[in-house]
Every structure is written in C-alpha cells, then in structure tokens.
C-alpha positions as CSV (number, residue, x, y, z in Angstrom):
1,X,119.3,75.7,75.7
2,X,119.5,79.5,76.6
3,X,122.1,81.9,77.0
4,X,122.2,81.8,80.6
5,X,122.7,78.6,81.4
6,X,125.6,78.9,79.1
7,X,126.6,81.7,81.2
8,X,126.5,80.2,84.5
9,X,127.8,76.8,83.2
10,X,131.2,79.2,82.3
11,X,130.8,80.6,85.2
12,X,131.2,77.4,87.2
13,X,133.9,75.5,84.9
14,X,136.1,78.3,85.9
15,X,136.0,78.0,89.9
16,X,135.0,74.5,89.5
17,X,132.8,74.6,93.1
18,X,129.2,76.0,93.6
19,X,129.6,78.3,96.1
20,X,132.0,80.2,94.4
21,X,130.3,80.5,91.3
22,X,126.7,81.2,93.0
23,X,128.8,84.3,94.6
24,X,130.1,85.8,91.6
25,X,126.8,85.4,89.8
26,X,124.8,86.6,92.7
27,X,122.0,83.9,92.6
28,X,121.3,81.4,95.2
29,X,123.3,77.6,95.0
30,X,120.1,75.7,94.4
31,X,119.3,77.8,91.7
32,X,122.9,77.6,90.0
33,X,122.8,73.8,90.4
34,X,119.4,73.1,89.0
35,X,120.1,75.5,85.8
36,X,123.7,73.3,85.2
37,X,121.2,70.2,85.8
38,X,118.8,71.1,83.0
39,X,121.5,72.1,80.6
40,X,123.2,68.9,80.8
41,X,119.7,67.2,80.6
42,X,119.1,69.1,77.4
43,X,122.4,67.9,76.3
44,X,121.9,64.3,77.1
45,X,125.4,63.8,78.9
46,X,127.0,64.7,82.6
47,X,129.2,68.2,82.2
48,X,131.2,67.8,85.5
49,X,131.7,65.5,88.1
50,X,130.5,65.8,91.4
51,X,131.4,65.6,95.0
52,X,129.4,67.9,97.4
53,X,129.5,71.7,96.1
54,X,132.8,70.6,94.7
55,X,132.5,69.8,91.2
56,X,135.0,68.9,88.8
57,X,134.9,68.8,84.5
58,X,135.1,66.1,83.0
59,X,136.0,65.0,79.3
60,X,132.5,66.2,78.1
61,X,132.7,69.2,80.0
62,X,135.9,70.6,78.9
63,X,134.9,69.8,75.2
64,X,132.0,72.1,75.8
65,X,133.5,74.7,77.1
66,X,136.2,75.2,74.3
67,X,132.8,75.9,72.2
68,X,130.9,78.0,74.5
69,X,134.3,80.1,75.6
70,X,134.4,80.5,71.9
71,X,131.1,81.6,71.2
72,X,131.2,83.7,73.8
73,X,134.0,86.1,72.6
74,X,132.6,86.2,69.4
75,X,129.7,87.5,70.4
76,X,131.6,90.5,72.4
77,X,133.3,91.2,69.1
78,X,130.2,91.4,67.4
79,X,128.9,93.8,70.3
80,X,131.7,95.5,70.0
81,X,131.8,96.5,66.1
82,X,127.9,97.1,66.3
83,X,129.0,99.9,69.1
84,X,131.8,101.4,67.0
85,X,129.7,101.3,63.5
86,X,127.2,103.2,65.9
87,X,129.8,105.8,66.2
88,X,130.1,105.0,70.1
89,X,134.0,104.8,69.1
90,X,136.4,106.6,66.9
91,X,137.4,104.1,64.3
92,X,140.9,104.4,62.7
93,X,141.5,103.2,59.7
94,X,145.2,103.6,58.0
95,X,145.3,104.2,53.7
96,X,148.6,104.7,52.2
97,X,148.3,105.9,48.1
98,X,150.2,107.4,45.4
99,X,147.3,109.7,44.7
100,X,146.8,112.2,47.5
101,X,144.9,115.0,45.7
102,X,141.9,112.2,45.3
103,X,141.4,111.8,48.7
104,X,138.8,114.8,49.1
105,X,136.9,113.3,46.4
106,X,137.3,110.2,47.8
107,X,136.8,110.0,51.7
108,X,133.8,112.6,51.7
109,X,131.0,110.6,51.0
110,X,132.4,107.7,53.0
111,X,132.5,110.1,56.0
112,X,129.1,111.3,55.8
113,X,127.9,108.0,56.1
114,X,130.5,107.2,59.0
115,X,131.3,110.2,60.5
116,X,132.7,108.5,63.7
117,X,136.1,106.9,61.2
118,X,139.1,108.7,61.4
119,X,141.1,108.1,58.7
120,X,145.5,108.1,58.9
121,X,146.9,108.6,55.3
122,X,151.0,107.3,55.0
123,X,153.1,108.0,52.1
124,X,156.0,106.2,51.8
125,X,158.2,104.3,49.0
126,X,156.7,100.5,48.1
127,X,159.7,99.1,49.2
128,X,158.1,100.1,52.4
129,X,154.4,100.2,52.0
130,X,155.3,96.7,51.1
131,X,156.6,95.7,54.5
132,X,153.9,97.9,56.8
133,X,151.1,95.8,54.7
134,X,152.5,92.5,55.7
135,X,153.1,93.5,59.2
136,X,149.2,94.6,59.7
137,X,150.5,98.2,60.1
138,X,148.2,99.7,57.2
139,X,144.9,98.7,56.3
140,X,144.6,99.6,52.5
141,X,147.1,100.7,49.8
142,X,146.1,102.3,46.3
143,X,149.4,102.3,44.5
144,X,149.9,100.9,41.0
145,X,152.5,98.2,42.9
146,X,151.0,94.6,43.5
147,X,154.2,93.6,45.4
148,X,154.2,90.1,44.6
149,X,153.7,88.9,48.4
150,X,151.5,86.2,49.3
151,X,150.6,88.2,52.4
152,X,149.4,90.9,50.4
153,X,146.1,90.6,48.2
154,X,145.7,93.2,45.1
155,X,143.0,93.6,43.2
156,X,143.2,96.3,40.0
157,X,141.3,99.5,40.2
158,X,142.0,101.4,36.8
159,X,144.7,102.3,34.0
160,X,145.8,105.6,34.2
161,X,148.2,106.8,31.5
162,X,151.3,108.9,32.0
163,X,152.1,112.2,30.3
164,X,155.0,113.8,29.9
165,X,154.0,117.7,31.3
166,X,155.9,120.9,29.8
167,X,156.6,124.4,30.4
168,X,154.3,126.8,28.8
169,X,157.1,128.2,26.8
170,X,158.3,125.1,26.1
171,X,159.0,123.9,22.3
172,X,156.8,120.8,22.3
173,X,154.0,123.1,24.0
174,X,151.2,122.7,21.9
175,X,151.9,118.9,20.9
176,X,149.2,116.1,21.8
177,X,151.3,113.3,21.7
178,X,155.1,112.6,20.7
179,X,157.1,109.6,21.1
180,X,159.8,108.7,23.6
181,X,162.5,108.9,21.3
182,X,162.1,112.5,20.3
183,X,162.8,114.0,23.9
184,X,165.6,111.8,25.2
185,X,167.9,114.9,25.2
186,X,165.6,116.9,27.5
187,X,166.2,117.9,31.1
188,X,164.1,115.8,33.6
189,X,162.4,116.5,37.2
190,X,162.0,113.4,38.8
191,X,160.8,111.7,42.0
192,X,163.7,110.0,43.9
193,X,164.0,106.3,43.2
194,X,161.3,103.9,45.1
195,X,158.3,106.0,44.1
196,X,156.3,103.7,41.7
197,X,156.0,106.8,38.9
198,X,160.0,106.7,38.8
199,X,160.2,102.9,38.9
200,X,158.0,103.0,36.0
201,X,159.8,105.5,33.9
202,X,163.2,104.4,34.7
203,X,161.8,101.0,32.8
204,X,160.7,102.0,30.0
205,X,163.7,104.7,29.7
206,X,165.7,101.4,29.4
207,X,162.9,99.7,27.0
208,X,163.7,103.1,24.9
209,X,167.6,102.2,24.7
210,X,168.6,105.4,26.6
211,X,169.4,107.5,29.6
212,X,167.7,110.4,30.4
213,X,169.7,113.2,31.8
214,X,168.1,114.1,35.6
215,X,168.9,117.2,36.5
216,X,166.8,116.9,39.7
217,X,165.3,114.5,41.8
218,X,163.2,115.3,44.8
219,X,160.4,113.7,47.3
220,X,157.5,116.3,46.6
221,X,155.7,116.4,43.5
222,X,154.9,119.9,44.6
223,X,158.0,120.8,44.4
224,X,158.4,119.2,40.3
225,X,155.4,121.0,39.5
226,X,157.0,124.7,40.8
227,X,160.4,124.0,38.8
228,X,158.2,123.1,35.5
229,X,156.3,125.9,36.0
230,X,159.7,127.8,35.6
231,X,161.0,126.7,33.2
232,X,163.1,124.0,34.5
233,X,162.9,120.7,32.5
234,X,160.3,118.9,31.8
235,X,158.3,115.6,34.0
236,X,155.8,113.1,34.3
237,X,152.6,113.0,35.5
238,X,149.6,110.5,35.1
239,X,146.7,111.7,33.9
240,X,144.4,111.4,36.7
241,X,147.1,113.6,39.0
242,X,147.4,115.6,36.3
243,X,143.6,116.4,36.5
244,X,144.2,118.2,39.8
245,X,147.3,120.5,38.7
246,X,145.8,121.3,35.4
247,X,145.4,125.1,36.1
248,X,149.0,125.2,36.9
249,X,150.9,123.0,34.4
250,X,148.2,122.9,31.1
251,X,150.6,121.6,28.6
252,X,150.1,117.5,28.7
253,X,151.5,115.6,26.1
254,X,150.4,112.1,24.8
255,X,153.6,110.0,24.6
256,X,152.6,107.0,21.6
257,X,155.1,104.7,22.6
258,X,152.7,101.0,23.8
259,X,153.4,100.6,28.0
260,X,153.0,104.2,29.1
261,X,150.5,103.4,31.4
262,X,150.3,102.2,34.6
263,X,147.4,99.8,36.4
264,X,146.5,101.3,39.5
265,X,145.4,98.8,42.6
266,X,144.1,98.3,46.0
267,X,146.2,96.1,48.5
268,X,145.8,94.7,52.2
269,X,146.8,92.3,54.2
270,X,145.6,88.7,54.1
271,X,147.2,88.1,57.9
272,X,145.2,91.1,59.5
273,X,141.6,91.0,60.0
274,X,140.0,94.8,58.6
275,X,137.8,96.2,60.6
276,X,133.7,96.4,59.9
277,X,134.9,100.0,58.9
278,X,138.0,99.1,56.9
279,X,135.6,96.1,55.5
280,X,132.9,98.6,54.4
281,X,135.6,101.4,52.7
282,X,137.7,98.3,50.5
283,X,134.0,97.5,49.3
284,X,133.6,101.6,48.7
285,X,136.6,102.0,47.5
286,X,135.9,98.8,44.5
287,X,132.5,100.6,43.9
288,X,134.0,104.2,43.7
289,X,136.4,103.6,41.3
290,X,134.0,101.3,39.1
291,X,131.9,104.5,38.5
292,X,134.8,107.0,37.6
C-alpha cells in the first residue's frame, strides 16, 4: 500500500465519479482506475461500487476512508510543527507567573535554542489565571496556586520561603529571624487581595490570632518596595523575589513560625493540546527548576 493510492482513493471518495477525480489529480482515467484497483486488491475487499465512471462507496469504503481522512490530517499537523520548530513560523506561546524578575534567567537559554518562539507573559489575580487556564487561553502558569480544577494539571516546582523585608532604619534591622507574634503592631504594605503572596499571609495572619493593621495595599510590588525603602511600614517578600531586589531592600528577616512558606508550581490545561514549543518549555521549565 503506498501513499498515493491513498491519495487518489480520497481523492475519488469525495466526487464519487472518475472523471472528476482524474481532473483534479491531473493523471489520465485509466491510470486513476487501475491504482483504486490495486489498492483494493492489496486490501482484499471492493472500496466502491461501480457503474460506468460513476462509482459509488460502499460500507467498506466509507470505513476506510474515516481512517485514511484521519491519517491524513495528522500527517499535515506533523508537517506543520516540523515547519514551525524549524522556525519557518513565529510560535507564541502564553506564561502567566508570580515571579516576573525570573524570566530573563529563565526564557534565555530557551530562546537560543528556539529563537523563532515568541513568548506573551499575563499577570493577573488566580481567581483569573484560574479561569484563562481552563478556557485554553494560557499555556503555562508558575504560581504557588494549584486551583483545585480537574481541567488544570499542577505539578510542584520548589518551596520558597517568605520573609518579612524592613526599612534600613528600621528597629528589627539587623534581626535574622523573629516570630509572627512580635510584629503584629507594625504597619504593613501589601498586595491587594487575589495575589497568592496576600492570600497566603492573610492565612496565616488568622493562624497567628490577629489582624494586622494595612496601611496600604497596591497592585505593584514596585511600588511596596519604593514605600519600604522610605520608611513606610514593613512587607513580605519570598526569598527567591527577594534575590532580585536585594540591592535595594537588604534587611530580610527569617520569621520562625512552621507554614511560612509557600510551594511554588507549574499549571496547564488538560483540555488544550500545547504546542511542540509549549511541549518542549513545560519539559524546560521541570528541568530548570530541578537544577536551581
């Protein structure tokens, strides 16, 4: 069996009549006929009946074609993720994660092995992320939230502890560690509610048995690191963001008290086929965070 009888067998089941199919093929009847003959002689059974250059499918036929249609566009899909890994074709693929400054670090060695990818970063609240995952609207997620959705698979990446960060000037400056009980009258800078760093905190605030007093709360953690760095309250940071601000905020304090942690993730969709691309970075991404 060869690929071009296949071909010209599909090409016939669709007009059903040999002239028609000869034409669009661009080969002579007899030929056309005598190629359906031997496939069907290969395959032991009659594909269509006939009547004249009318010819019809029967039950065999239409069976066959169901397969062969099939292999057929799975083949083009192959062709056409062996052109775009080629770089013949910007890929896209779409990451959302709660820890920005790791991108360089992250996407350059991935690029220089496919420099055609073209990578979309989204930052939103999980509430959200949660709801763009299931709908096949992002690829990948590296958040410390495994949203508890059976459309959405996450696997853990790493535990990154959280650290309360200080003003220079600040009394504790200095410390290495304290526990949560000795700054529940301090002044905190906090992300707005839905970030997974506040969801975090706001729990164990309430496993500590008190309210803190928030005297800000804001979408930018820019913006928290600027205020602390003048003296306005105090924050949290995990210790891998804090890695990247270090030369701006260096006071980082330990906090003793067990759960101040969080287990950081990789999500995706179980509904949306990943590109070979998107395929290839979720293995990177595994891989990458094994080693660091």
């Amino acid at each position: 069996m060869e690929f071009l009888q296949l071909k010209y067998f599909q090409t016939a089941a669709r007009y059903e009549h040999i002239t028609k199919a000869a034409e669009e093929l661009r080969i002579a009847q007899p030929s056309l006929s005598k190629t359906i003959a031997r496939l069907e002689e290969d395959l032991g059974v009659q594909l269509f009946d006939r009547q004249g250059r009318n010819i019809q499918l029967n039950a065999c036929g239409r069976a066959f074609l169901e397969h062969v249609n099939r292999a057929f566009m799975e083949l083009d899909n192959g062709i056409k993720k062996v052109k775009d890994l080629a770089g013949m074709k910007k890929v896209s693929i779409s990451i959302a994660m709660t820890l920005p400054k790791i991108l360089p670090k992250l996407l350059s060695p991935f690029l220089n092995q496919y420099p055609h990818v073209h990578f979309r970063q989204i930052m939103e609240p999980p509430s959200i992320l949660k709801r763009k995952l299931e709908d096949g609207e992002i690829d990948l997620c590296i958040s410390p939230v495994p949203f508890g959705s059976p459309a959405i698979e996450w696997k853990p990446l790493f535990t990154d502890d959280i650290y309360l960060i200080v003003p220079t000037d600040h009394y504790l400056a200095g410390r290495k560690s304290i526990h949560i009980s000795e700054i529940k009258n301090e002044s905190f800078i906090l992300m707005n509610t839905g970030f997974s760093i506040r969801d975090l905190v706001d729990k164990l605030f309430n496993e500590a048995g008190f309210t803190p007093e928030i005297i800000m709360e804001v979408n930018d953690p820019e913006t928290i690191i600027g205020m602390i760095r003048r003296g306005k309250g105090v924050t949290f940071i995990s210790k891998r963001d804090w890695q990247y601000v270090s030369h701006l905020i260096p006071e980082k304090i330990r906090i003793n008290d067990p759960n101040w942690h969080q287990m950081i993730g990789l999500s995706w969709s179980t509904k949306k086929d990943l590109s070979i691309e998107a395929y290839h970075f979720k293995q990177y991404v595994i891989e990458f965070f094994e080693k660091t």
